[in-house]
N, C-alpha and C positions, 0 to 999 in steps of 0.2 A: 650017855652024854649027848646031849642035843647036838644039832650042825653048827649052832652060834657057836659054841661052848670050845667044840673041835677046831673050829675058824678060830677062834683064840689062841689055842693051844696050839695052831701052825703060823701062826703071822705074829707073833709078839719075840721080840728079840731081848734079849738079854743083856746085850756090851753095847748097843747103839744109843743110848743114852752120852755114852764117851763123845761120840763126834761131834764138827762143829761145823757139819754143811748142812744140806739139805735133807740127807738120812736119818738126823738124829731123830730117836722117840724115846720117850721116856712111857710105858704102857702104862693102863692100869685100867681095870674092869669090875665092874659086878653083875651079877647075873641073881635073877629073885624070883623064886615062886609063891603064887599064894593058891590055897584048895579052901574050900569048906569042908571041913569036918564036923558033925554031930552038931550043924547048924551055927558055929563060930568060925570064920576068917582065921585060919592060921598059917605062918611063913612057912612051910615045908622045903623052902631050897633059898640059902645064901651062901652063894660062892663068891669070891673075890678075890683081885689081883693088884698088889700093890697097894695105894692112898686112898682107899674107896670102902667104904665099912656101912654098916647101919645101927643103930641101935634096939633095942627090943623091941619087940611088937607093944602098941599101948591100945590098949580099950577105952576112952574117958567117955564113951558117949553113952554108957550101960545099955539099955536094953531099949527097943521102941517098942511103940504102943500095940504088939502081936507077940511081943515080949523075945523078938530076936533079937539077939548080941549086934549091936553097932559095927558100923564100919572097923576095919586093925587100921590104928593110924602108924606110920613108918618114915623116920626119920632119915635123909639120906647123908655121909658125911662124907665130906672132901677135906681131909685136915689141913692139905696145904692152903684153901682155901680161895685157887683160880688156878688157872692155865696161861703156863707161860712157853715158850718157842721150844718146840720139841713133844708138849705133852699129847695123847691120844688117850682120850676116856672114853670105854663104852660099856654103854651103862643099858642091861636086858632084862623086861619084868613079863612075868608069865601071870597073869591072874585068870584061875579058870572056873569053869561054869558055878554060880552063886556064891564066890565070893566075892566081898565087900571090901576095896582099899582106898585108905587115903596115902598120898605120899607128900612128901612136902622135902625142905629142906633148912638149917638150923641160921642160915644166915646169905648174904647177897653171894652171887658167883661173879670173881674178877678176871677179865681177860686183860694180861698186861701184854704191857709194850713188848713187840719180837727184839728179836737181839741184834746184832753188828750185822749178824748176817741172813736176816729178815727170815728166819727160817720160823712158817708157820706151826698154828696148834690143830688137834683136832676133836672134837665130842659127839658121839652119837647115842643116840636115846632109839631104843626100840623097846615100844609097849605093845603086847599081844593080849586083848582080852575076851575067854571063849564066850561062847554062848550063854547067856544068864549070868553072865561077869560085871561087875561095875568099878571103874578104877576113876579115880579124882589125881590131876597131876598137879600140883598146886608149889612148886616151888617158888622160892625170892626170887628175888629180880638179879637179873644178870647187867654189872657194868666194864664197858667195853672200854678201857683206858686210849688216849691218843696213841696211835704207831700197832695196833694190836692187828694181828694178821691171823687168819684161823677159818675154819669150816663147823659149824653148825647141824648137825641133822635130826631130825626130828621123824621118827618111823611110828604110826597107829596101826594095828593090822585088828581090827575088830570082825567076831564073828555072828551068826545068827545075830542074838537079839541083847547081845550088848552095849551098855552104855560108857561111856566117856565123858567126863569134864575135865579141860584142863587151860591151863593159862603160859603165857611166854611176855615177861617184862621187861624190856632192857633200854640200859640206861648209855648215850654214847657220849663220852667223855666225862669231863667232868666240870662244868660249869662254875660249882660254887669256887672251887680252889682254881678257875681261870686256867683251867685245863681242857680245850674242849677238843673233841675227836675233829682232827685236821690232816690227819696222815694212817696209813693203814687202810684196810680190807676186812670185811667180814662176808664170808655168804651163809646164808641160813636157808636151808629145805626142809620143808615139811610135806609129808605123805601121810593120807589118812585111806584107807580102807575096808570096807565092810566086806567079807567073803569073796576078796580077792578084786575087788570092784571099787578104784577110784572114786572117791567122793572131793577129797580136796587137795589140790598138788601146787606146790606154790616154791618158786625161786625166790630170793631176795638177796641182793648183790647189795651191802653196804660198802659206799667206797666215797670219800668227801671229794674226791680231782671227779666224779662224776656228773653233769648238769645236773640227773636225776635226785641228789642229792639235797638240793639247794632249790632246786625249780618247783616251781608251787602244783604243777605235775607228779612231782615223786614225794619225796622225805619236806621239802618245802623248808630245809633247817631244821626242822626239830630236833630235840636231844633225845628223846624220849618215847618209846614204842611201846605199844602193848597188845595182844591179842587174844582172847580166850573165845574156846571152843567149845560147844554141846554138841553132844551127838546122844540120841533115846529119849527126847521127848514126846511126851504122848500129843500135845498141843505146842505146835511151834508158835504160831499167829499168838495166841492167849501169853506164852513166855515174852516176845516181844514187847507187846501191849502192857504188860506188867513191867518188864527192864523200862520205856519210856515214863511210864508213871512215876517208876521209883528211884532211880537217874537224878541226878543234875543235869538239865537240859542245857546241854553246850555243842558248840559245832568244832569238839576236839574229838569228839566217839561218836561212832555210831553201830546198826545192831542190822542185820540180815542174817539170813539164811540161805541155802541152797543145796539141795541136792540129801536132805535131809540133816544140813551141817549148818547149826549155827555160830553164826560169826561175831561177837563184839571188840570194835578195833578202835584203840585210841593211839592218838598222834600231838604230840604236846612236848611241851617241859619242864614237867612238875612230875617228880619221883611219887610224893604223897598223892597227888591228883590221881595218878596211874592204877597204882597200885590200889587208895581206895574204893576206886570206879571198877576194877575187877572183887574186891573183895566184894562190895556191897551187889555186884550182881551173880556173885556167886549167891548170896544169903538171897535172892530172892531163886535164881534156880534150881539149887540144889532140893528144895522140897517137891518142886515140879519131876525130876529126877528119881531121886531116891525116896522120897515120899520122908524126909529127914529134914529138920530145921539146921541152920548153919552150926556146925562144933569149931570154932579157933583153936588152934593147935595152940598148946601150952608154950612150943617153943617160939612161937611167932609173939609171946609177949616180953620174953627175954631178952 
């Protein structure tokens, strides 16, 4: 049993789901391994606790041009479908040396409204990927209902000469139904590192009573955030120069680097805008990456 695994198995309570202060949690976890075996990506470890499942491993991209087995693409599922006051998901994926994973997920993640007694949620993501590892995090988009109160955290712990792609969408409020995020908290962390060595550390305190929020300094009002990350490019500068080219040129995203961590960050609010503009510069890096033309998940057409 890993140390994650045992940290589970001493800090998850069983009756505190009952209460109605600050204590309540409602748990629930998964934990995933992925190995290369005899040259194919296979799940070798899914454990989980409570509303957290996946479904099979799927192969659609058959075989590339050296005639290796595709990426295992993996399905993540939350049947309830969001977190609301009380819930803690942690969610821990191991992929190690040469294998190849996509992960995605089947539909939007909702963070609703806390309850009477503002008692928050909480989600963490740790992805650990060894050396000669490649993982793609490519989940839906996350929408953060008005009053929604919760923590965020987002763990990379990348080794040698592993790569990474991954994205972060989220939508605050809800605009169309004249519901927009005016009350509530979110904070979101993300920590990225390559053999124990910081590359990208970032706080993000959503809060609308904040100036930050509304000042053309911070959030500037937008509804609508998005972020996606490359890390194992052999040519940064050359991926750039190709996201500019292939882009819609707007002054809602833009594309940097640093530190060997590429950054494309849109701020807008437009769901389809968002989510496009990560998709379509997914399809131009993932070939720079994986030497792989873009596969859409079957379930992202459903």
């Amino acid at each position: 049993m890993t140390a994650f695994e045992t940290s589970l198995d001493a800090t998850t309570p069983t009756d505190s789901g009952h209460r109605f202060d600050a204590g309540r949690r409602w748990a629930a976890s998964l934990v995933l391994g992925f190995e290369a075996r005899d040259g194919v990506t296979r799940m070798t470890r899914s454990r989980h606790r409570g509303p957290l499942r996946v479904q099979r491993p799927f192969y659609p991209e058959g075989r590339d041009a050296g005639g290796r087995p595709g990426p295992c693409h993996v399905y993540l599922l939350h049947p309830p479908g969001g977190l609301v006051s009380g819930d803690a998901l942690s969610i821990n994926v191991g992929v190690e040396s040469g294998a190849r994973v996509l992960l995605t997920t089947p539909a939007a993640n909702k963070l609703y409204r806390a309850d009477s007694h503002g008692v928050a949620w909480q989600q963490a993501t740790r992805l650990e990927v060894a050396d000669g590892g490649v993982l793609e995090w490519l989940p839906q988009e996350t929408i953060a209902f008005d009053g929604a109160r919760g923590e965020q955290t987002t763990t990379l712990e990348l080794a040698g000469s592993a790569r990474c792609l991954g994205w972060e969408v989220l939508a605050l409020g809800r605009p169309a139904s004249e519901l927009p995020f005016v009350s509530g908290r979110i904070d979101q962390r993300f920590r990225l590192t390559r053999d124990g060595k910081p590359l990208w550390l970032e706080r993000q305190p959503l809060d609308p009573a904040h100036p930050r929020f509304k000042g053309r300094w911070g959030q500037g009002g937008a509804t609508l955030q998005a972020t996606l990350w490359v890390v194992g490019l052999v040519d940064e500068t050359e991926a750039i120069e190709a996201l500019r080219a292939s882009l819609p040129a707007s002054t809602r995203w833009a594309v940097t680097v640093r530190h060997g961590v590429l950054l494309l960050r849109y701020l807008g609010d437009e769901r389809r805008e968002a989510w496009g503009l990560c998709e379509a510069a997914w399809r131009v890096l993932r070939p720079r990456l994986l030497g792989l033309e873009a596969h859409t998940p079957r379930i992202w057409l459903t």
